[in-house]
C-alpha positions, 0 to 999 in steps of 0.5 A: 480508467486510472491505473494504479502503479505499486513500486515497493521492496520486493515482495511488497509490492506483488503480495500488495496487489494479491491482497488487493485482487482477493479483494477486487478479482475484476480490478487486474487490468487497473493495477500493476506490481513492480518489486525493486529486487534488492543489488538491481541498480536502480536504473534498471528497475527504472526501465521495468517500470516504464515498460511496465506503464508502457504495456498497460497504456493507462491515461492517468496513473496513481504510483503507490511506493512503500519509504519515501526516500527509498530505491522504489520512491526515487524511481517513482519520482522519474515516473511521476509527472505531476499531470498524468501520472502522481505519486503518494508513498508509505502505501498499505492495504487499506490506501490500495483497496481506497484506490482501486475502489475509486479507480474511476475518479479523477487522478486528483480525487484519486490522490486524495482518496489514496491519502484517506485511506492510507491515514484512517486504515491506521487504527490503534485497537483497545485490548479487550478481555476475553467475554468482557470480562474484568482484566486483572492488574498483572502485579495481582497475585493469582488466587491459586498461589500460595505464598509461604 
């Protein structure tokens, strides 16, 4: 089984995986949360997270960061070896939930299923009327007015 690594700015990276445990109670032992405190040197956010990779002995890790060029990506990258262990940023809640429920794949189709899930969670929503009803234009003057 894969596991899933969150590094992001505290405290995304721990609400994240609550999120993601709400969803999936049995999916604790697949995924861990690191929040990269903010004035901790980089190099001990580091050890925590190999530590961290360290004590849950996973054979192949998905690392899920939240900026891409930020503390916790640049520390991903030391972690990420492109064989066991990949690395896909801009992590949200539908890419985690994408990835825990296809935890058992391959750590390629792992990758991309991150990927999917990441791009179609993003979704612009029309704003409807209440009861579907039709929506004035909000220069329309209210019929309760009166203008003198």
């Amino acid at each position: 089984m894969n596991g899933i690594l969150i590094i992001a700015h505290a405290p995304l990276a721990s609400a994240l995986r609550t999120c993601a445990l709400h969803v999936f109670p049995d999916s604790a032992a697949a995924m861990c949360a690191l929040d990269v405190q903010p004035n901790v040197p980089p190099e001990e956010s580091l050890a925590q997270a190999r530590a961290l990779l360290r004590q849950a002995g996973w054979p192949e890790t998905l690392i899920l960061t939240d900026v891409f060029g930020a503390t916790p990506c640049n520390v991903a990258q030391k972690l990420s070896d492109g064989v066991h262990a990949r690395l896909v940023t801009g992590v949200n809640l539908p890419m985690l939930l994408r990835t825990v429920s296809y935890r058992h794949e391959s750590l390629e189709a792992l990758v991309a299923r991150a990927m999917i899930g990441g791009t179609q969670g993003v979704i612009q929503v029309a704003v409807t009327a209440p009861q579907n009803q039709a929506r004035r234009a909000p220069h329309d003057q209210d019929i309760r007015d009166h203008q003198q």
